[in-house]
C-alpha positions as CSV (number, residue, x, y, z in Angstrom):
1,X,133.5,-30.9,119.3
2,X,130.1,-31.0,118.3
3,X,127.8,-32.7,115.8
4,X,125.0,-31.3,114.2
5,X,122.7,-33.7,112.5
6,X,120.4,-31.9,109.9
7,X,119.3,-34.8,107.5
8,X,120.8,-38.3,106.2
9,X,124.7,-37.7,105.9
10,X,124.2,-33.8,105.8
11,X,125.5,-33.0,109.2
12,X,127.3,-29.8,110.4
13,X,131.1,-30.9,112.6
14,X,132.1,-28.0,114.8
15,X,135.7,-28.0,116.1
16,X,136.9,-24.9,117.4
17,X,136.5,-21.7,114.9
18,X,135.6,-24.5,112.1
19,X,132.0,-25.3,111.1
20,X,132.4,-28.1,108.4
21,X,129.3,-28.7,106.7
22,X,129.4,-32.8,105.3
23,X,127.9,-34.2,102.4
24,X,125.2,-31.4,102.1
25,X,121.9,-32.0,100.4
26,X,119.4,-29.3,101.2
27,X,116.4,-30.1,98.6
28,X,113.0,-29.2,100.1
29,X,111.1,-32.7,100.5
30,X,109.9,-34.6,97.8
31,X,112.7,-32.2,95.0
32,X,114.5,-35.3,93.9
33,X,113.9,-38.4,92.1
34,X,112.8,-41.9,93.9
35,X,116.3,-44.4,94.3
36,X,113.6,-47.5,93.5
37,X,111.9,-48.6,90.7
38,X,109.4,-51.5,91.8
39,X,106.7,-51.2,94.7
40,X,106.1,-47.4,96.2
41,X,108.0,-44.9,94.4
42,X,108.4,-42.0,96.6
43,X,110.2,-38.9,95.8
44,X,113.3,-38.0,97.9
45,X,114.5,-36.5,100.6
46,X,111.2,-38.2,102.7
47,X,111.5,-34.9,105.1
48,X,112.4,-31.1,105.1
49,X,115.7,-30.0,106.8
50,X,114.9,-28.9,110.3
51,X,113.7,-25.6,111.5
52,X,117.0,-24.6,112.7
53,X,119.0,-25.7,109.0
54,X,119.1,-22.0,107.7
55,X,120.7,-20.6,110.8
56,X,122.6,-23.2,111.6
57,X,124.1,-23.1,107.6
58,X,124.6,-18.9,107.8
59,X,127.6,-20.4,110.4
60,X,129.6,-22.7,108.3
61,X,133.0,-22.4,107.4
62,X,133.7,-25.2,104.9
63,X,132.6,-27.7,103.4
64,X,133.7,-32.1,103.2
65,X,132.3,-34.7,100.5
66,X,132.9,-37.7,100.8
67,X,131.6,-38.8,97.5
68,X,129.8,-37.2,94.7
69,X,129.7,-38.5,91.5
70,X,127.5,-41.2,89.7
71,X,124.2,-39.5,90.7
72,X,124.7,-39.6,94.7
73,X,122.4,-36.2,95.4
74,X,121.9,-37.2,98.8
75,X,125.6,-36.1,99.1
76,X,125.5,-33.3,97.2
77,X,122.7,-32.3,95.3
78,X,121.8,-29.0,93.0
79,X,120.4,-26.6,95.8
80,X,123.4,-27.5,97.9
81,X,125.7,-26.8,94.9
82,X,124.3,-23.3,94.2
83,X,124.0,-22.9,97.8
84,X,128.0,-23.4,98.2
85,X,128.4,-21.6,94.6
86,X,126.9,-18.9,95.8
87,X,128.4,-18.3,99.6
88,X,132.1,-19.3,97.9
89,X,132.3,-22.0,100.9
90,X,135.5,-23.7,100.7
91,X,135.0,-27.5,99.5
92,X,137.4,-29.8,100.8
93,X,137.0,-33.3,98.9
94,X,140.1,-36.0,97.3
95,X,141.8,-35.2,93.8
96,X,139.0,-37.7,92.1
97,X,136.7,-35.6,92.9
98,X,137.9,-32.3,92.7
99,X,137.6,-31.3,89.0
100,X,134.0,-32.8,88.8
101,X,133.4,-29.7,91.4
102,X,135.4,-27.5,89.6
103,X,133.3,-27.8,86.8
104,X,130.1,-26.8,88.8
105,X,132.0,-23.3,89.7
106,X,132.6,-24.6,93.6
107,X,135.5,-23.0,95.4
108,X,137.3,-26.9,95.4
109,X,140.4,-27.4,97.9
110,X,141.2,-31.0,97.3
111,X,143.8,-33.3,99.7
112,X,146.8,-34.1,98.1
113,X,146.8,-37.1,95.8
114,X,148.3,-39.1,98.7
115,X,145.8,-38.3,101.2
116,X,145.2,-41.7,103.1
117,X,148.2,-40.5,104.7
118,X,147.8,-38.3,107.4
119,X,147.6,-34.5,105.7
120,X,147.6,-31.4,108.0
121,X,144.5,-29.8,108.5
122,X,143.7,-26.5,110.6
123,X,146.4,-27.6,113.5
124,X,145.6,-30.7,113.2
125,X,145.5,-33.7,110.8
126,X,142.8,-35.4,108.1
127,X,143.0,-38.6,106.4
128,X,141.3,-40.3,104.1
129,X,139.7,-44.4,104.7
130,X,138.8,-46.2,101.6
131,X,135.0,-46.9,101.1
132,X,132.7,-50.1,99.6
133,X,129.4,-48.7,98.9
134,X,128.1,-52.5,98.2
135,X,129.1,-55.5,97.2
136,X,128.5,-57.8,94.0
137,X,127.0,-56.5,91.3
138,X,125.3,-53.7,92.5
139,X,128.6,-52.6,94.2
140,X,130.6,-52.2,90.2
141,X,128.1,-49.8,89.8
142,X,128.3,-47.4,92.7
143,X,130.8,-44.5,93.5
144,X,132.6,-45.8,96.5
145,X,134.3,-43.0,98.2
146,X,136.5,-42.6,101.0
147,X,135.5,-41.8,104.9
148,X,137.4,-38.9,106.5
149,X,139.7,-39.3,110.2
150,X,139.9,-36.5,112.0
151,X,142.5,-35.3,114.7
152,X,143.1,-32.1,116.5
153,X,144.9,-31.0,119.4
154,X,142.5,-31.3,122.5
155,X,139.4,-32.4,120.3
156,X,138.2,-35.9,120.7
157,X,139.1,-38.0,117.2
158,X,136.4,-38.3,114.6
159,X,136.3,-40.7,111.9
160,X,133.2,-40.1,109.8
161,X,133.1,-43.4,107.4
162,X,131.2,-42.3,104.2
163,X,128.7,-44.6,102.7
164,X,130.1,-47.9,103.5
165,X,129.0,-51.6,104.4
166,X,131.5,-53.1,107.2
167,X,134.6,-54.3,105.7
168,X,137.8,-56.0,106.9
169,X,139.2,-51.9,105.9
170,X,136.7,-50.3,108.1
171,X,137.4,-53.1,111.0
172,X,141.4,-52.6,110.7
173,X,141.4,-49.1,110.7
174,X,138.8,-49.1,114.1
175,X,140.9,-51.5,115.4
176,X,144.4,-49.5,115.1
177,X,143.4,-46.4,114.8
178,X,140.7,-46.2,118.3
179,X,138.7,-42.8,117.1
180,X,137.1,-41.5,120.2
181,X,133.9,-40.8,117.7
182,X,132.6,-42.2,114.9
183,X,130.0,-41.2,112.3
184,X,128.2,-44.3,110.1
185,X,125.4,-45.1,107.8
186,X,123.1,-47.2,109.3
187,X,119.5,-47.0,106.9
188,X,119.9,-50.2,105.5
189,X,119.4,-48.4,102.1
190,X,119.2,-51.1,99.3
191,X,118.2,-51.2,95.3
192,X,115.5,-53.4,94.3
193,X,118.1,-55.8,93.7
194,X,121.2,-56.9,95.2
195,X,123.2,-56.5,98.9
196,X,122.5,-53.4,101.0
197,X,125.0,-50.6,99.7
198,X,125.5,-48.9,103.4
199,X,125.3,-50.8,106.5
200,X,122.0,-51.8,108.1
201,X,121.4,-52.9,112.2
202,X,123.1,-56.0,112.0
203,X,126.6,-54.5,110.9
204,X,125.9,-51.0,113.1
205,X,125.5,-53.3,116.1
206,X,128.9,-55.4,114.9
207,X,130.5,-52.1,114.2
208,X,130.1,-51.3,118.1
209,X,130.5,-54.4,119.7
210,X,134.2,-54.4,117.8
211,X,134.6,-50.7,119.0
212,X,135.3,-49.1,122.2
213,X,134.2,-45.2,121.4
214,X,131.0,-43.4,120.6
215,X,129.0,-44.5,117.4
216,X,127.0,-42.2,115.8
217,X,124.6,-43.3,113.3
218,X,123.3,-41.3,110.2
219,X,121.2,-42.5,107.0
220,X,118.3,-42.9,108.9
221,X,114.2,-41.8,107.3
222,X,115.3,-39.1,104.8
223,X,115.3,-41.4,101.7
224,X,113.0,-44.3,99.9
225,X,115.7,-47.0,99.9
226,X,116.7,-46.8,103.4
227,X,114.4,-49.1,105.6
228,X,115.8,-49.0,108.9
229,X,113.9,-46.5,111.0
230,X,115.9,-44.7,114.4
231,X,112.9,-46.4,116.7
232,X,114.3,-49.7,115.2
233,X,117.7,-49.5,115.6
234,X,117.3,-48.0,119.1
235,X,115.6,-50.9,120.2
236,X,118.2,-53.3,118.8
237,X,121.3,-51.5,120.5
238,X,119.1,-51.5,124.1
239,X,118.6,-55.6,123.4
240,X,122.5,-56.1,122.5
241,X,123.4,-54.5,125.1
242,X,124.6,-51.2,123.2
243,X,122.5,-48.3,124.5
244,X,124.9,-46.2,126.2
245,X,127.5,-46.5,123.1
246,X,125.3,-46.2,120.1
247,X,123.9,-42.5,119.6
248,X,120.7,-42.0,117.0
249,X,120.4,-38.2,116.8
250,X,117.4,-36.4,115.2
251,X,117.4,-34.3,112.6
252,X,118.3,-30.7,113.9
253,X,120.2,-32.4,117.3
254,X,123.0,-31.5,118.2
255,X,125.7,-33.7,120.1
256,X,128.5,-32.4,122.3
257,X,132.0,-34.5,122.8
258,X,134.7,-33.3,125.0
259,X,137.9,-35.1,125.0
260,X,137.4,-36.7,128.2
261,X,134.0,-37.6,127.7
262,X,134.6,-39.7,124.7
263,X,137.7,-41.0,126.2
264,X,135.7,-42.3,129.1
């Protein structure tokens, strides 16, 4: 299995013949509105894709969103709409948000409505994990989601958690479920009021000391309301002790798991 991260959440998951594309936004820096109103307002994403984005996207197979709806571009935004409009890419996502894709002409293969139940997928199996994109107040307004776990036959097991802060959901499911990988949000990213709405170094740094596999963190300097910087949270993992377990890849990296490596 590999993991190709291209910017924010947009990463590319190859498993065998599959090249799932996740959560694509592909907007040339500086396309989309600012997520704050007070203090800088800087225009979104804060970077262009990578130099190796186009080729890498010619390979891709399908397509998984995690959530879309309620103004969440960095998930999916217009150019990555009429770039999956356009190549016919097959859109996996859950029954909530399948007829909101329909309507933008996407080539929509939703789960089945009872999809937090293991489902089959390509010899393998997907599930869905609930999401809590905040808390309080801020967190009645957001679209929460679901995260995505991953198995297939000689692949290590990937659970990919959407945009969520660490709950008591996200902690039972690591705790009986043991993916061999996992993919979080770790920017920080926050409104100019209320709770972070993803988790920021503290919880990445909780989320690995309660988990024995291979972290993977995401969300990190493509957007105005995500604080947390790689350097940072690099530096925080080496002082916890978490180095070795807590991966920060950059934009246009690719990561390679076996199922004995991540097993190890």
């Amino acid at each position: 299995m590999k993991i190709t991260q291209l910017r924010n959440a947009t990463a590319i998951i190859s498993i065998g013949a599959m090249r799932i594309l996740v959560d694509p936004m592909l907007a040339p820096k500086g396309a989309l509105p600012p997520l704050r109103l007070l203090g800088e307002r800087v225009r979104n994403p804060l970077v262009e894709l990578p130099p190796s984005a186009e080729t890498e996207l010619e390979t891709v197979t399908h397509c998984l969103i995690t959530h879309c709806q309620k103004g969440h571009f960095d998930h999916l935004d217009r150019a990555a709409k009429r770039w999956l409009r356009e190549k016919q890419i097959p859109v996996i996502c859950t029954p909530h948000d399948a007829q909101h894709l329909r309507q933008r002409g996407l080539n929509v293969q939703p789960l089945p409505e009872h999809h937090a139940a293991p489902q089959p997928f390509f010899g393998g199996t997907i599930r869905t994990v609930r999401c809590t994109h905040g808390r309080g107040m801020v967190g009645l307004l957001m679209e929460h989601g679901v995260g995505y776990f991953i198995e297939m036959p000689g692949e290590p097991s990937l659970y990919l958690s959407g945009d969520t802060i660490l709950t008591d959901t996200v902690r039972s499911f690591i705790a009986h479920h043991q993916p061999d990988v996992a993919v979080i949000p770790a920017g920080g990213a926050k409104f100019d009021l209320g709770h972070e709405i993803i988790m920021d170094a503290e919880e990445v740094l909780e989320f690995c000391r309660g988990f024995g596999g291979i972290t993977v963190a995401n969300h990190l300097e493509a957007l105005g309301h995500c604080p947390v910087t790689r350097a940072q949270l690099a530096s925080a993992a080496r002082h916890a002790g978490l180095g070795s377990r807590l991966l920060i890849p950059a934009d246009g990296e690719t990561l390679e798991f076996s199922a004995v490596q991540a097993a190890a």
